[in-house]
Structures are given as C-alpha cells and as structure tokens.
MARSELO-852640 format. One record per residue (C-alpha): residue in one letter; x, y, z; residue number from 1. Coordinates in Angstrom, 2 decimals. Layout:
N
REC; r; X; Y; Z; k
REC; a; X; Y; Z; NUM .
...
% end
This chain:
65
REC; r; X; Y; Z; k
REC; x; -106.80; -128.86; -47.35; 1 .
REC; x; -103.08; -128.22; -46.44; 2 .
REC; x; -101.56; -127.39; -43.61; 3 .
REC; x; -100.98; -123.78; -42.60; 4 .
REC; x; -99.82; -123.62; -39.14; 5 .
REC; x; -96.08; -123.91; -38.08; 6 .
REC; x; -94.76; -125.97; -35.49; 7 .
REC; x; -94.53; -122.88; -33.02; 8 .
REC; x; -97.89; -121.67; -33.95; 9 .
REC; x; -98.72; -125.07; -32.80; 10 .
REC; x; -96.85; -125.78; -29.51; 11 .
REC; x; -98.46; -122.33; -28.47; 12 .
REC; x; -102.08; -123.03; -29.79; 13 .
REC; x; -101.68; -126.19; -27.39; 14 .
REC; x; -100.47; -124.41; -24.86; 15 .
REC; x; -103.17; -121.54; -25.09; 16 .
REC; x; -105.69; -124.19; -25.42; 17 .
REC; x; -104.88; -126.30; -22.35; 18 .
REC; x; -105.12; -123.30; -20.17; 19 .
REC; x; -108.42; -122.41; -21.35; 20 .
REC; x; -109.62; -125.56; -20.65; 21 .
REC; x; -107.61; -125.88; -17.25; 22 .
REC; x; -109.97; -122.89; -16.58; 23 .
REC; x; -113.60; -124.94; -16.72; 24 .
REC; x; -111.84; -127.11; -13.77; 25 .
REC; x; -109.98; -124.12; -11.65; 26 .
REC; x; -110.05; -120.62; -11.23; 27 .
REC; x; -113.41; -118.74; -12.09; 28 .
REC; x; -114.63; -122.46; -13.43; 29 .
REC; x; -116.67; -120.84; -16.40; 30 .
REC; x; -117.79; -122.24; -19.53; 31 .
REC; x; -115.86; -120.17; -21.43; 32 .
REC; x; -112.72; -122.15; -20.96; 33 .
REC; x; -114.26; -124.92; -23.49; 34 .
REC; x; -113.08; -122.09; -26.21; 35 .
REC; x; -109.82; -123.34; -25.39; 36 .
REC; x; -111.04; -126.65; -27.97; 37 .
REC; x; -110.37; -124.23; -30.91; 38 .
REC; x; -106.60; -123.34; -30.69; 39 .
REC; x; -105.94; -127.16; -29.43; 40 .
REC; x; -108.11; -128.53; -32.71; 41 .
REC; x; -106.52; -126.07; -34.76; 42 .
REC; x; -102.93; -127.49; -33.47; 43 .
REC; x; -103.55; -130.62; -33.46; 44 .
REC; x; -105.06; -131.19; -37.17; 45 .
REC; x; -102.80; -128.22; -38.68; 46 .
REC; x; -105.36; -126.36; -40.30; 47 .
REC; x; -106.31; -123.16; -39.05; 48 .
REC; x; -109.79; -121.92; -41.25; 49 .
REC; x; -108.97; -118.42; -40.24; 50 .
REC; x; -105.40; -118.28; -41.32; 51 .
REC; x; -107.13; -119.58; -44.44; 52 .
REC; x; -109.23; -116.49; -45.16; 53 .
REC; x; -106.33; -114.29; -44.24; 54 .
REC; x; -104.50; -116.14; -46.64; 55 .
REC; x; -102.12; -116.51; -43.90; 56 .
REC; x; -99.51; -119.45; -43.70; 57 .
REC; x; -97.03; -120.38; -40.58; 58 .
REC; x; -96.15; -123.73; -41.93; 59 .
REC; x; -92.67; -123.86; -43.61; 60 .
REC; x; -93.68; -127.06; -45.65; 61 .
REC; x; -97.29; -124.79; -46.51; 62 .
REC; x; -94.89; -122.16; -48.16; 63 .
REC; x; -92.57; -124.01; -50.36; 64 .
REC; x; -95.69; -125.23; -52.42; 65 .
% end
C-alpha cells in the first residue's frame, strides 16, 4: 500500500476534516460531522482507498514509481 495523496491534498483533507468534526461540537451539532474522520484518516495515513479505485495519484513520490 503506497501512498497516493499529495501534501496539498493533505493539508486540505485536514482542514475539511476538522471542520466537520468542529460541527458535532457547534453549529447544527449533528452526527454527521463524525464524517469529517474520513478526509482526516485519509490525510493523516496517506492512503486514500478511493483515489485507489480511480487509479488516481496526488503524491509526487506515488508518481515517480
């Protein structure tokens, strides 16, 4: 298992993923801000399954191989 995502599909999966979770604690405080786990998982391991069976690849390192 390589890594597929980029360093600025990263920073903006972490991003994405701490609001959704910022949204379980403020604003309409529904349980659908614990989706924000996915993108922050995703970011911080560096494996995205779906960019996998897109055959997709953000990672520079990923693309040299």
């Amino acid at each position: 298992m390589g890594k597929n995502v980029g360093t600025v599909d990263r920073i903006l999966r972490i991003v994405v993923g701490l609001i959704l979770i910022a949204l379980v604690f403020v604003g309409p405080q529904t349980p659908w801000g614990w989706l924000g786990l996915v993108p922050l998982a995703t970011a911080l391991i560096g494996w995205c399954p779906a960019y996998r069976l897109l055959g997709m690849n953000t990672c520079a390192i990923g693309k040299r191989a």
